[in-house]
C-alpha positions as CSV (number, residue, x, y, z in Angstrom):
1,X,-19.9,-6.1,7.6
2,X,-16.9,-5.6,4.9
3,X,-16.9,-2.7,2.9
4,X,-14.3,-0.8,0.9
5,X,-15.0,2.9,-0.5
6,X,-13.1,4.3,-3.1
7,X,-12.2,8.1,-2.8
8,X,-10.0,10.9,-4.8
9,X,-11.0,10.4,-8.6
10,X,-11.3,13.2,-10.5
11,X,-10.1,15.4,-13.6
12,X,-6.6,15.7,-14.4
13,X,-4.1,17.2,-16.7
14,X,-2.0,15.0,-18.6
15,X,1.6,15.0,-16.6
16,X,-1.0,15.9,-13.2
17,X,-1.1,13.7,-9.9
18,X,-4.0,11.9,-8.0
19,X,-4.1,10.0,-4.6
20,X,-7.1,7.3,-4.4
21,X,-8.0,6.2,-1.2
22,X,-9.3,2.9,-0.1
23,X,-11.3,3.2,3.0
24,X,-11.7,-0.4,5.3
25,X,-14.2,-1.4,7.4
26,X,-15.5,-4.2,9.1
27,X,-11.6,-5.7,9.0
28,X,-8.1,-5.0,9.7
29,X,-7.3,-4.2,5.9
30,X,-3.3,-5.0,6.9
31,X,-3.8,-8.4,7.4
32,X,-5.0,-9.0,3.6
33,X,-3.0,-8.1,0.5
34,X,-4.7,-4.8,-1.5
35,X,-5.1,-4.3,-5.1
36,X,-6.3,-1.8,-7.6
37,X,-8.0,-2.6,-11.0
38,X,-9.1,-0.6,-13.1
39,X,-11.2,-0.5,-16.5
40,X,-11.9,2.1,-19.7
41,X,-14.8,2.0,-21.6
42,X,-14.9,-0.8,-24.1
43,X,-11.5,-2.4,-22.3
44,X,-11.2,-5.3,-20.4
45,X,-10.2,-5.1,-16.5
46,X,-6.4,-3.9,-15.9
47,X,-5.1,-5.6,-12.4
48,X,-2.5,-2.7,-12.4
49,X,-0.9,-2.8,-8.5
50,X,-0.6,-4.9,-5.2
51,X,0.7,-4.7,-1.8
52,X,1.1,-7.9,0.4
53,X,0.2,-8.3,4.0
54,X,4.1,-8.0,4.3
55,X,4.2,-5.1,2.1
56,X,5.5,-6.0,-0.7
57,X,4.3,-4.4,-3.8
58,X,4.0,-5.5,-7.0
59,X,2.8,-3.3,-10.7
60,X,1.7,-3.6,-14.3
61,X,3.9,-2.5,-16.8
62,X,1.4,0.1,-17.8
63,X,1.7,1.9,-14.7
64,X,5.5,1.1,-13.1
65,X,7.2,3.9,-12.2
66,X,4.7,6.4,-12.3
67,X,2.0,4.5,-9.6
68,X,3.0,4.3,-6.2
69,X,0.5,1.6,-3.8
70,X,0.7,2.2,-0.1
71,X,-1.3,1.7,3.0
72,X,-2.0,3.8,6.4
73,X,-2.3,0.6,9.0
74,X,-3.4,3.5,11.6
75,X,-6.2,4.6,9.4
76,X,-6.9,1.1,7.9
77,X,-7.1,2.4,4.6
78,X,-4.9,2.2,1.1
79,X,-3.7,4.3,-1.3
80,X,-3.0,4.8,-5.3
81,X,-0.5,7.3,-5.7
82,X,-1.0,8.3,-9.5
83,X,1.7,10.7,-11.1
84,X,2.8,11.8,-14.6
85,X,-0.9,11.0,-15.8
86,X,-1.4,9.8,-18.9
87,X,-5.0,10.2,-21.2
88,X,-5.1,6.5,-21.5
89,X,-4.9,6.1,-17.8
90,X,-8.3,7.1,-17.4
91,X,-10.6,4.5,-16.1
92,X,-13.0,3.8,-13.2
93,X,-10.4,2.4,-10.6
94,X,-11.5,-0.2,-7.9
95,X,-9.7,-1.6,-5.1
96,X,-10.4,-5.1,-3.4
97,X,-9.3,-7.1,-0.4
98,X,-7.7,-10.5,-0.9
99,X,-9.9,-12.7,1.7
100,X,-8.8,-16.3,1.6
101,X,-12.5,-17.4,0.0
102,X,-13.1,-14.3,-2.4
103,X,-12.0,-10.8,-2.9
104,X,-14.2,-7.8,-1.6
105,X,-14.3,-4.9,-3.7
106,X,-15.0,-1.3,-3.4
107,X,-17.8,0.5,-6.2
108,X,-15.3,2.5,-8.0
109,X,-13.9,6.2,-8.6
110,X,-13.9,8.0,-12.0
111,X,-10.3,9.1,-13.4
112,X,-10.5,11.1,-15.8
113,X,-7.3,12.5,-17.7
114,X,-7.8,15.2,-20.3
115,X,-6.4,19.1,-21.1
């Protein structure tokens, strides 16, 4: 069975770092593109970063620059590397796999950025 699981939310200062982790199973997560979403209370979902089965990655505006998406083929899992944190970039971020018929998605980790 396909399943994804979210890890690394938490508090953070404004200017602070976090790494999210996207945890596969039940597929090779390299041979499917990854994304991250996320969404704020009372806002509508943010697609906000993207890597390709060849790697290639591709960002929102809202987040280049300071968001870096990679992926551990070894440990089939993805990451969101978050730096210079911002207030508004706090969210419940989900990742999904890009399957040719649908998209499977994870259940979500809290960021939460505030002093």
């Amino acid at each position: 069975q396909v399943h994804l699981v979210e890890s690394g939310g938490g508090l953070a200062q404004p200017g602070g770092s976090l790494r999210l982790s996207c945890a596969a199973s039940g597929f090779t997560s390299d041979h499917y593109a990854i994304g991250w979403f996320r969404q704020a209370p009372g806002k509508e979902r943010e697609g906000i970063a993207t890597i390709s089965r060849g790697d290639s990655t591709n960002y929102a505006d809202s987040v280049k620059g300071r968001f870096t998406i990679s992926r551990d083929n070894a440990k089939n899992t993805a990451y969101l590397q978050m730096n210079s944190l911002k207030p508004e970039d706090s969210a419940v971020y989900y990742c999904y796999a890009h399957f040719p018929a649908n998209r499977v998605w994870g259940q979500g980790t809290l960021v939460t950025v505030s002093s």
